[in-house]
N, C-alpha and C positions, 0 to 999 in steps of 0.2 A: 277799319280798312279804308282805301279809297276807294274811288268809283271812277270808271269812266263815263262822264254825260252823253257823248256821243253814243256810247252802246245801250246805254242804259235808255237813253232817249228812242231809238233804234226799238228796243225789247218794248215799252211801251205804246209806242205807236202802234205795234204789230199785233201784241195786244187788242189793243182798241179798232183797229182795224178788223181785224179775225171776229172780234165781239164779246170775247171771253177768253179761256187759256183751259188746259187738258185737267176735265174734272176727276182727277185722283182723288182720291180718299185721304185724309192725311195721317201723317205718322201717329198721332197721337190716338187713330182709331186701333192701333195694333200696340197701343202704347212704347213711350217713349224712351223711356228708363231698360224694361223687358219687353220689347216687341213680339208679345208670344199669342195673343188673345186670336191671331186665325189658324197659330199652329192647334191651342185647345178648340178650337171650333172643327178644327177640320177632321179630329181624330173622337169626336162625338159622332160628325157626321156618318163617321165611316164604320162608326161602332165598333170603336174602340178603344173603353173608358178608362182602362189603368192607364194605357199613354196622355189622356186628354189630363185625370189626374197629376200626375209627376211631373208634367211639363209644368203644371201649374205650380203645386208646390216644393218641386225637386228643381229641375232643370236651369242649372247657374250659368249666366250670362255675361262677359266681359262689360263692364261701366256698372255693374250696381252698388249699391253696398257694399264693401269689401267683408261685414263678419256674415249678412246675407249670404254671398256667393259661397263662403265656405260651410257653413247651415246647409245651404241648398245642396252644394257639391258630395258631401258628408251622406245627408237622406236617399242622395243621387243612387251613392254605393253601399251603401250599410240595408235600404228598406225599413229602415228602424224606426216605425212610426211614435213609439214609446219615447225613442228617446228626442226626436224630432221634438214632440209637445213639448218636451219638458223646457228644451234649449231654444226652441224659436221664440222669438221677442214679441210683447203684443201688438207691436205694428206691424205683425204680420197676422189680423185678425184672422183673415178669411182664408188661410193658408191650415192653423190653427183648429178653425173650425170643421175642418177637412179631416185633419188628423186628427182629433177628437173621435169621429165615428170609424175611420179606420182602424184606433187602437181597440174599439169594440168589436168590429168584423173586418180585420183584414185582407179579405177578397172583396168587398162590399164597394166596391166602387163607381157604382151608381147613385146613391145612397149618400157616399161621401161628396158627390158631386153637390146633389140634390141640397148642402146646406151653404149652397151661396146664394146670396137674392137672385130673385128672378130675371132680374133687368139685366144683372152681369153674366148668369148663364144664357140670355138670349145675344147678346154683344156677339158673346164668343162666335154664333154660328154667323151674325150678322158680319163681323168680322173675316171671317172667312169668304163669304162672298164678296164682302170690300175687297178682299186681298188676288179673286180671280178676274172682279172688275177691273183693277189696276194692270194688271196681267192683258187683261184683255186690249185693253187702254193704250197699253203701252207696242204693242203688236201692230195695233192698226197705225199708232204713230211711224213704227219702225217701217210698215209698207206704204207709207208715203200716201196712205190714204185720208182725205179731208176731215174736218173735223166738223165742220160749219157748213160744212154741203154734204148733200145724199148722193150716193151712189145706188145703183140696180142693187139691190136686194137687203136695202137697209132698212131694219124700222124706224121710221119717225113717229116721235109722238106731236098729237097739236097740242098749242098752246089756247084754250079758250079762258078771255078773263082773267088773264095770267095767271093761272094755274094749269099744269102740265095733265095732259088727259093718258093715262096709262094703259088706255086700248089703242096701239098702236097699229101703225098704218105702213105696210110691205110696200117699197117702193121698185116699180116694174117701169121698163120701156114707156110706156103710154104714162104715167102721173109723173114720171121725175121733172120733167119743167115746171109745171104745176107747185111742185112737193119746194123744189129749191126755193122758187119766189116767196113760198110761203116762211121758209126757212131764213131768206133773207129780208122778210119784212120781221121777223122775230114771232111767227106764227106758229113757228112747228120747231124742233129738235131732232138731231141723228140721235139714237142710241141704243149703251150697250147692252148686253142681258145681266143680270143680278140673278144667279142661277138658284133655282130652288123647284121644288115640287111640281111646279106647274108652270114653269118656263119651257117658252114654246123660241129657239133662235132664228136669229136674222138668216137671209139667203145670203147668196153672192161669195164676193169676198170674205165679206164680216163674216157670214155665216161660217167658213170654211176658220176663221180666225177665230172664232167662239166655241166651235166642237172640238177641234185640235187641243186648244187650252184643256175645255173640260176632260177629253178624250185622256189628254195625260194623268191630269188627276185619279183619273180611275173611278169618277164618280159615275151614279146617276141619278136623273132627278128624285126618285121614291126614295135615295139617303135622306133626300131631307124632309122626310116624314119620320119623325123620333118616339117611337112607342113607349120608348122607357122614360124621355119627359116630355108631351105630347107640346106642354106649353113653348117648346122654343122651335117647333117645328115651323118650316116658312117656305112660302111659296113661292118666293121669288117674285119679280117685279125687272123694269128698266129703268136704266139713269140716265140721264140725257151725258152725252162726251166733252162739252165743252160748258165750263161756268162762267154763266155770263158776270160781267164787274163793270159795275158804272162809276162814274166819279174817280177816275184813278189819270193819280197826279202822284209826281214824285217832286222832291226838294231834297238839297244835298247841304247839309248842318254842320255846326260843329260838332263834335263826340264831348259828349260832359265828362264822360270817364275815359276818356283821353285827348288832350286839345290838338295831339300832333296831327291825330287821325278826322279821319270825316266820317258823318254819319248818314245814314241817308233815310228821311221821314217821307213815308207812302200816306197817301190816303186811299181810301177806296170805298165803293160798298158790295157786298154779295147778298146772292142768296139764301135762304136757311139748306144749311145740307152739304153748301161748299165750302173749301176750305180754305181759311187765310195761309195755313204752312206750303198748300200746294201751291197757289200764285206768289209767292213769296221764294220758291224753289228755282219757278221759273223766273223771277227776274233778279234773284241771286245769282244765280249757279252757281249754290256751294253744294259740296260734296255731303256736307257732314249735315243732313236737315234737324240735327237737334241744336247746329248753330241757333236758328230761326228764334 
């Protein structure tokens, strides 16, 4: 494509200026291809494992595979866990291994859950709270509230040794001067809640912008106490709203794989946690983030 310098120049100034850009989660945590890993997290949470199942293994998606989507679409409507084994391909191991103990008990869908590794059934519910952080994220950008400065009833966390201290600090009338300067020497962070067990929400605004979210959901924090697999259960924690990015320089290229077009090379550095797809979003504006 081409580029305009002037906006592009513009977008990272502003960037650099602000100190970071709006730390989203990025697509690739909800996956790319099937962005489905907060829909299965959210319906564990809510304890309610047939659906958490069949979105995983069933549930066909427009972009994937084409003999995939109709596999999945098939299983969608038939329930035919028999015949699903037979016809599903082995690169779909983990889908596979699902069906595997459903053709044994099929009501047993906890059980069928239970044989995906560990790391991927705790995603899912990590997952899910990426997906009400972004949510969350995205609300306070829409009310025009700051990113890089506290308001009354924000938690900030400090920054000691750079490293983010996750006993966070309620910002009232009497500390916000304080709280800011610390925020603008790169001391402290505004941020969101990462909802779980023992998430306790900001006041204020945000406050009012984090229950609402959660409120719709229909959640409450003791969902994310999981008796039936105790190990993906999670307490929640905050994320700071804005990823900071040093070293960020653009250049605008030829295109190797096309010479009429231009290309445009970033450089940058992040954090561990933030993402290249989200700051890449915001200084694309494409629509389509699996361009990226």
């Amino acid at each position: 494509r081409d580029f305009d310098k002037e906006e592009l120049d513009k977008t990272i100034s502003l960037i650099n200026q602000t100190g970071g850009f709006p730390n989203f989660f990025g697509i690739q945590r909800f996956g790319t291809i099937r962005p489905i890993t907060h829909i299965v997290g959210r319906y564990i949470v809510k304890d309610d494992y047939e659906k958490a199942v069949m979105s995983y293994i069933a549930n066909p998606i427009e972009g994937e595979d084409e003999e995939f989507y109709k596999l999945r679409k098939k299983l969608q409507e038939s329930y035919d866990f028999f015949e699903a084994l037979k016809t599903y391909p082995n690169q779909l191991n983990f889908e596979k291994a699902i069906l595997n103990k459903l053709v044994q008990d099929p009501e047993d869908f906890i059980s069928a859950l239970k044989e995906l590794p560990k790391n991927l059934l705790t995603m899912f519910v990590y997952a899910y709270q990426s997906y009400l952080f972004n949510k969350i994220l995205s609300e306070r950008i829409k009310e025009k509230l700051p990113l890089n400065q506290a308001t009354v009833g924000d938690v900030i966390l400090p920054i000691r040794k750079g490293l983010i201290d996750e006993k966070g600090i309620v910002v009232n009338e009497k500390n916000i001067e304080k709280v800011n300067k610390q925020i603008s020497k790169g001391k402290a962070v505004v941020s969101g809640v990462l909802f779980g067990s023992n998430s306790i929400f900001s006041e204020g605004e945000m406050g009012e912008i984090e229950r609402t979210i959660i409120e719709k959901e229909k959640i409450d924090p003791r969902d994310f106490i999981i008796p039936d697999i105790p190990y993906i259960s999670s307490s929640g924690t905050r994320r700071p709203l804005i990823a900071p990015v040093k070293n960020l320089e653009f250049e605008i290229v030829k295109n190797d794989s096309d010479p009429k077009k231009e290309a445009l090379l970033l450089s940058f550095t992040l954090k561990k946690g933030c993402y290249a797809t989200s700051l890449l979003r915001e200084v694309m504006k494409a629509d389509d983030i699996k361009n990226y």
